[in-house]
C-alpha positions as CSV (number, residue, x, y, z in Angstrom):
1,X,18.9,-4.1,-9.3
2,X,15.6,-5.6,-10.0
3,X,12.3,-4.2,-10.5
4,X,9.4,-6.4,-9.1
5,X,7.2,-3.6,-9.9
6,X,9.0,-3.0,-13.3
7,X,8.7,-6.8,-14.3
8,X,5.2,-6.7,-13.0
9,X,3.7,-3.8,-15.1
10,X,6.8,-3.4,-17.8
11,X,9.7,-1.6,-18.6
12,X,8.4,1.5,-20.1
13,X,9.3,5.0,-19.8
14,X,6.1,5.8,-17.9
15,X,6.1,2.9,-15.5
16,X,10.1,4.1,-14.8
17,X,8.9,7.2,-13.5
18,X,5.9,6.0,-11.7
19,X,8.1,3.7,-10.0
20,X,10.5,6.6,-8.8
21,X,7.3,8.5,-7.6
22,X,6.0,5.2,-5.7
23,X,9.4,4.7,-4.0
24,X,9.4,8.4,-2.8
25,X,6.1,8.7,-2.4
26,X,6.8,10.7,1.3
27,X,8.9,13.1,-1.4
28,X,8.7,16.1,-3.2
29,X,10.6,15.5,-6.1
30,X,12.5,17.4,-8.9
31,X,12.0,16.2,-12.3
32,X,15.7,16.4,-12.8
33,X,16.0,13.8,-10.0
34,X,13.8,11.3,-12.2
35,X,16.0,12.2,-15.3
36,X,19.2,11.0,-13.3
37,X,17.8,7.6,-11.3
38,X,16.7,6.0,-14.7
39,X,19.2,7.7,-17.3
40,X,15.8,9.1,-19.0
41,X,16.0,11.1,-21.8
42,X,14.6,14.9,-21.0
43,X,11.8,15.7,-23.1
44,X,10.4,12.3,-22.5
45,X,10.3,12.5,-18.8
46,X,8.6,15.9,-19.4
47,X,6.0,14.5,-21.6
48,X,5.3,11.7,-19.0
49,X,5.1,14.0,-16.3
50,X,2.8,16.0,-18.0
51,X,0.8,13.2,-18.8
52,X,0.5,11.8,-15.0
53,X,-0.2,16.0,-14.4
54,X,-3.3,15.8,-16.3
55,X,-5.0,12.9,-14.9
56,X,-3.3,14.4,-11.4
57,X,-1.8,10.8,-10.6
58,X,1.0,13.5,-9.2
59,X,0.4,16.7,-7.9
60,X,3.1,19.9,-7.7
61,X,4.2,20.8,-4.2
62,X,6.3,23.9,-4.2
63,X,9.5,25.5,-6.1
64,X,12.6,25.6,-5.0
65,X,14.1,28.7,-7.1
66,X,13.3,27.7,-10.5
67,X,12.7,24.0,-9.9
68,X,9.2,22.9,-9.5
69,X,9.0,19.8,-7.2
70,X,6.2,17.3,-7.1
71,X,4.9,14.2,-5.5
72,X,2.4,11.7,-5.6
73,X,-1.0,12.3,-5.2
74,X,-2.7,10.1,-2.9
75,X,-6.0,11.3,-3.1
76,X,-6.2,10.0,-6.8
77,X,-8.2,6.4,-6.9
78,X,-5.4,5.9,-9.9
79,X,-2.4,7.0,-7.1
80,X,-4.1,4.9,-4.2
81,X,-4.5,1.7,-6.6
82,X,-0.7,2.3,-7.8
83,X,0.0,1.7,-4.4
84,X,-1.0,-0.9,-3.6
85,X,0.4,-2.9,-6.3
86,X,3.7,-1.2,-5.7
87,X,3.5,-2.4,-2.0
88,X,2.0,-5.9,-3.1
89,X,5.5,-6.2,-5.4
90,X,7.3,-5.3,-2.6
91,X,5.8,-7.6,0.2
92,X,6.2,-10.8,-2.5
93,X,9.7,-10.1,-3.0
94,X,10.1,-9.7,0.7
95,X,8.6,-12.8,1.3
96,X,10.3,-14.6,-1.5
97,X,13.7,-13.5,0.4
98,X,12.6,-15.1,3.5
99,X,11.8,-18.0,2.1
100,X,15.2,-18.6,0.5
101,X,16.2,-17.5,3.9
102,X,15.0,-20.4,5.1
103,X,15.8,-22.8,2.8
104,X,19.7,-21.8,3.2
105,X,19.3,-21.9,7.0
106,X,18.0,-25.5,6.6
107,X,21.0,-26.8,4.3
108,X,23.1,-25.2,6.6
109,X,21.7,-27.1,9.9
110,X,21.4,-30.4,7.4
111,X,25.3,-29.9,6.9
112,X,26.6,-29.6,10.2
113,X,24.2,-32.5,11.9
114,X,26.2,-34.0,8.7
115,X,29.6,-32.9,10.1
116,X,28.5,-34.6,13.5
């Protein structure tokens, strides 16, 4: 499936996991969870997760026996601006669905008043 967020800000391992953190965003998640949606390779993810750590774009939660979870933190400016582009992706696509939407509906009618 596409990415309009992806095609937006680029394919790169960073922007994969940002995107995983923006979609679950209600979510504590497990880095391993990260690792398996995008077929990432390990120490990468870790580095990148360590990165968005340090300028606290995501926040740990709480451990579940050895796994520490996390999730985003939206009390960053960065996290809160992240959003909104994420949700500005997702509205355009949305509305570029509807539109299409409409366009079949219209050929549709066009071929049965056609058919009459």
């Amino acid at each position: 499936m596409k990415s309009a967020f992806l095609e937006t800000v680029g394919f790169t391992f960073r922007n994969k996991v940002l995107e995983y953190f923006l979609m679950c965003r209600e979510l504590d998640i497990a880095i391993a969870d990260v690792i398996e949606e995008y077929n990432l390779n390990k120490a990468t993810t870790y580095t990148v997760i360590n990165e968005l750590l340090a300028k606290e774009i995501i926040k740990p939660t709480r451990k579940i026996g050895n796994t520490q979870l996390y999730n985003l933190n939206k009390n960053n400016i960065i996290s809160q601006q992240l959003i909104r582009l994420f949700d500005d992706c997702i509205a355009k696509v949305v509305e570029e669905y509807r539109e299409k939407e409409k366009q079949v509906i219209t050929i549709k009618n066009k071929i049965k008043e056609k058919k009459k």
